[in-house]
C-alpha positions in Angstrom: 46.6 -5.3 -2.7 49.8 -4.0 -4.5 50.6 -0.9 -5.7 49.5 -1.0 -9.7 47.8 -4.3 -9.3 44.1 -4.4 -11.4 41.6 -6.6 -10.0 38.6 -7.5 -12.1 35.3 -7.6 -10.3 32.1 -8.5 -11.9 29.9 -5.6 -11.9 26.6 -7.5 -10.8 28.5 -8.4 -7.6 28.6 -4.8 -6.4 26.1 -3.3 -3.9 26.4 0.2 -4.8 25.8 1.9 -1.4 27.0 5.3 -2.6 25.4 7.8 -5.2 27.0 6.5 -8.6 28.9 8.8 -10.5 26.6 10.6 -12.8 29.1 10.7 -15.5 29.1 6.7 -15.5 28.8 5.2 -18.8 25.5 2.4 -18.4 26.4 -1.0 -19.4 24.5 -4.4 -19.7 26.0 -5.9 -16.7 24.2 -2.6 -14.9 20.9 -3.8 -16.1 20.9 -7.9 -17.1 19.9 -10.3 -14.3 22.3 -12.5 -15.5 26.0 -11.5 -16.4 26.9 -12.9 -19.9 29.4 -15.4 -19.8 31.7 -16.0 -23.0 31.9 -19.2 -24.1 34.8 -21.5 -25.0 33.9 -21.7 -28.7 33.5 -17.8 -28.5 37.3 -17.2 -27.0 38.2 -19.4 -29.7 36.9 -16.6 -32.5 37.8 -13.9 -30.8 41.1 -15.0 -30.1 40.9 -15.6 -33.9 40.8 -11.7 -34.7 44.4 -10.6 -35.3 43.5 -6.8 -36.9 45.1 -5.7 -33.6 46.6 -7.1 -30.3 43.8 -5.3 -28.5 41.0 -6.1 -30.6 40.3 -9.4 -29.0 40.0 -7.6 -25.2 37.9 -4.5 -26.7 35.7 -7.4 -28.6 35.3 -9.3 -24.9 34.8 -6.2 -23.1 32.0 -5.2 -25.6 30.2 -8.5 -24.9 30.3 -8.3 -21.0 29.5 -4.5 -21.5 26.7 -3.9 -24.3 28.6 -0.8 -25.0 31.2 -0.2 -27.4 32.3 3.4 -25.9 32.7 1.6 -21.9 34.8 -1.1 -24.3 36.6 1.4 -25.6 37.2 2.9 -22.8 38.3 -0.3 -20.8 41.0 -0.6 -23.7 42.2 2.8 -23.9 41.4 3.5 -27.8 39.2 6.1 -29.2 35.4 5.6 -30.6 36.4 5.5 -34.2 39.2 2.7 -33.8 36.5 -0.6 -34.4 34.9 1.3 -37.5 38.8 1.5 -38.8 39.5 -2.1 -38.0 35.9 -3.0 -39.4 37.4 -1.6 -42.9 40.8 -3.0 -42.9 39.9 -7.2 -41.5 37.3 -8.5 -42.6 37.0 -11.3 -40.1 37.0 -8.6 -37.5 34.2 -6.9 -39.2 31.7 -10.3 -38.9 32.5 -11.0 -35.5 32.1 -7.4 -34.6 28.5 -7.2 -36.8 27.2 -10.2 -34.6 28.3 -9.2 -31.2 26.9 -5.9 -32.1 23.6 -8.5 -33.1 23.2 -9.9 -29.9 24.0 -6.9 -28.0 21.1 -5.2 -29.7 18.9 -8.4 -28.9 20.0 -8.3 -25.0 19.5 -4.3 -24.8 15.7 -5.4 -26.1 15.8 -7.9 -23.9 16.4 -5.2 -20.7 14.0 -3.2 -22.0 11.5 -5.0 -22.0 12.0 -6.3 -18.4 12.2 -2.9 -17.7 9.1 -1.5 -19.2 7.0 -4.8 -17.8 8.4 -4.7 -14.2 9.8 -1.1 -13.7 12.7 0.4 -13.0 14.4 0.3 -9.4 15.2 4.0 -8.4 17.9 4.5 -5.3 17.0 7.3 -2.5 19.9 8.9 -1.6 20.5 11.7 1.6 22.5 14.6 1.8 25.5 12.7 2.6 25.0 9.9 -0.6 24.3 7.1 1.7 21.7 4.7 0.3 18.6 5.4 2.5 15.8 3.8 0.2 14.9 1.6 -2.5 11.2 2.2 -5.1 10.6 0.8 -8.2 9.0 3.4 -10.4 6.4 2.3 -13.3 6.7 4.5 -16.7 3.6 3.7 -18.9 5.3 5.9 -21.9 8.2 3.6 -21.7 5.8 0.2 -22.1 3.6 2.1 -24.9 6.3 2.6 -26.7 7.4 -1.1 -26.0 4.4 -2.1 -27.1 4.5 0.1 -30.5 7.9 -1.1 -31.3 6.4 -5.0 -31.3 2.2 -4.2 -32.3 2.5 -0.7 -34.2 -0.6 -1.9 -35.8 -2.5 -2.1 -32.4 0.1 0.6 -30.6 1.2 2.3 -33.5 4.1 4.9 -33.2 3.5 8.3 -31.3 2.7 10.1 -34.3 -0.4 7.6 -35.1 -2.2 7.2 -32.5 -5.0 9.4 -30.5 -3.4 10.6 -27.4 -7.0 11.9 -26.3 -8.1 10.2 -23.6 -12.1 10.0 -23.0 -13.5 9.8 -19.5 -17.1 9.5 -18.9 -17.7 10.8 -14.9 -20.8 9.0 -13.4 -22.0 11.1 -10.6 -23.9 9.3 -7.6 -26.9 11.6 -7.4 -28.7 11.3 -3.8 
């Protein structure tokens, strides 16, 4: 590789082997099964946005990210620069509303997989060398799955009965 030469890697390709860096921003591409792939008629629109040179590579970076402050970041502008372009074009403003749609709807869309199927935790050593893999189980995180789509059968924190009742039978000899 040359000096100053960027190669783009597709996240989901990586193994990480090594303890990630805690300060990481978490992305889609860290969570989805599938990396989303933009398609022709989308490059089309967002080739289309002309509020700034950049806007187009913060838009794509949004979509293969699921978050606007890595985006950001991957461009090299600050947080409040797509909240200014949103006010000054409004064609940048409606393509930036529906990514920001089906971002939501694809973070849902992890969570859920996640609450259903768990989460895979990494065991490090002392040296940060991958040792172990577990998937851990949070019940919380699928209650409050569940109240977010049945709240009148989940219902949020606040209205349910956390008490639970257990009735001990005791074998008597």
């Amino acid at each position: 590789m040359k000096k100053n030469q960027v190669v783009v890697v597709n996240p989901t390709e990586l193994e990480a082997t090594t303890r990630p860096d805690s300060k990481a921003a978490r992305t889609l591409a860290d969570w989805e099964q599938v990396p989303r792939v933009i398609t022709p008629e989308e490059e089309e629109v967002l080739d289309a946005v002309t509020v700034s040179p950049i806007a187009p590579i913060y838009l794509r970076a949004y979509i293969a990210s699921g978050n606007s402050a890595f985006a950001c970041s991957v461009v090299g502008i600050g947080l409040s620069t797509p909240r200014a372009w949103k006010r000054r074009d409004a064609h940048f403003a409606a393509v930036w509303a529906d990514i920001k749609d089906e971002v939501r709807e694809r973070w849902n869309g992890v969570a859920e997989y996640r609450a259903l199927h768990g989460f895979e935790e990494r065991v490090f050593d002392k040296h940060g060398e991958l040792v172990a893999r577990k998937v851990r189980q949070d019940p919380s995180f699928l209650r409050a799955m569940l109240g977010a789509q049945d709240p009148e059968n989940w219902g949020s924190r606040g209205e349910r009965d956390n008490n639970i009742t257990i009735t001990v039978v005791r074998r008597v000899e």
